[in-house]
C-alpha positions in Angstrom: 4.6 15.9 -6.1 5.0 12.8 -4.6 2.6 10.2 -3.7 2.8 10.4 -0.3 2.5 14.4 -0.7 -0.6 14.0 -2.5 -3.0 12.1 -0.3 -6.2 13.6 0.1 -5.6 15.6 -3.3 -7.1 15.0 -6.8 -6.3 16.3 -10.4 -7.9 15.3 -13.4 -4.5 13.4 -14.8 -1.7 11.9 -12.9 1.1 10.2 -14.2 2.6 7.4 -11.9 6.4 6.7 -12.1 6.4 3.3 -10.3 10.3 2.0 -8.6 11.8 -1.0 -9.4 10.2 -4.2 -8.7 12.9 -5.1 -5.9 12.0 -1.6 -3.6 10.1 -2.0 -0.6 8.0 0.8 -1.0 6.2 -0.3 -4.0 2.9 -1.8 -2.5 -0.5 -2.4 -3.5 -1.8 0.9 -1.0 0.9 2.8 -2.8 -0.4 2.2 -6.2 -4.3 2.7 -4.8 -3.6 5.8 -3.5 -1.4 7.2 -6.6 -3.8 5.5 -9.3 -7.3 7.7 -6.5 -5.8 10.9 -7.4 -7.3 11.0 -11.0 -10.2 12.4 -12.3 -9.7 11.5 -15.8 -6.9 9.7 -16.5 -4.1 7.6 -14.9 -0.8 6.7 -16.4 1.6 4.4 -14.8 5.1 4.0 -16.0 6.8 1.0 -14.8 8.1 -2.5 -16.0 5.3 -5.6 -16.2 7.3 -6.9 -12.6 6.8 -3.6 -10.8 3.1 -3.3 -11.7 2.3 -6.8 -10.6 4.8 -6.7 -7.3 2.8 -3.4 -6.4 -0.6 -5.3 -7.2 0.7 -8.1 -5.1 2.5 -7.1 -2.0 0.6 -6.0 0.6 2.3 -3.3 3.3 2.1 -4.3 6.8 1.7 -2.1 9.4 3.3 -3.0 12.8 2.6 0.4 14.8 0.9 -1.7 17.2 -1.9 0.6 17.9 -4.2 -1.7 17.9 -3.3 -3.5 20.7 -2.6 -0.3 22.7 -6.1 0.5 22.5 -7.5 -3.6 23.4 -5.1 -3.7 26.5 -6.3 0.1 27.4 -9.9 -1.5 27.8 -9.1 -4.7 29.2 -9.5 -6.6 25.6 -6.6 -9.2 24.8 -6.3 -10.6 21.9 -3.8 -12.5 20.1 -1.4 -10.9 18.0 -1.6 -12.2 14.5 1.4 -11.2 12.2 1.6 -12.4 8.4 4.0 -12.1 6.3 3.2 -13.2 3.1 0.1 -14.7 1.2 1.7 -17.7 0.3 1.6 -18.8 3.9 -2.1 -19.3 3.2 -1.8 -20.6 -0.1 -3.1 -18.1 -1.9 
């Protein structure tokens, strides 16, 4: 079952079989929401780099929702896009 698949399911071990490092879809809400399936136990299998790029890199969500909803009731606010952490220094 894939992660995706499985949000909102549980089972008491999970086994996590993380992509390379390099793949856009290994992010930090990816990993939560795999490693929040277990009730017992978690494994993750996966090189040092993909574990920490997962831990590290945030997904960013540009549906634009949320300023749907401010200009439906008249709120405008500034659109704030970041790409990375390091643009903060952190």
């Amino acid at each position: 079952m894939t992660i995706h698949k499985s949000q909102g399911s549980q089972a008491d071990q999970v086994t996590v079989l993380l992509p390379q490092e390099d793949s856009r879809l290994l992010t930090r809400e990816l990993l939560y929401t795999a490693v929040t399936r277990a009730k017992r136990k978690v494994r993750v299998v996966g090189s040092d780099d993909s574990v920490r790029t997962a831990i590290q890199r945030r997904a960013l969500r540009a549906s634009g929702l949320a300023q749907r909803l401010a200009a439906s009731h008249g709120i405008h606010r500034p659109r704030v896009v970041v790409d990375s952490p390091e643009q903060f220094g952190k």
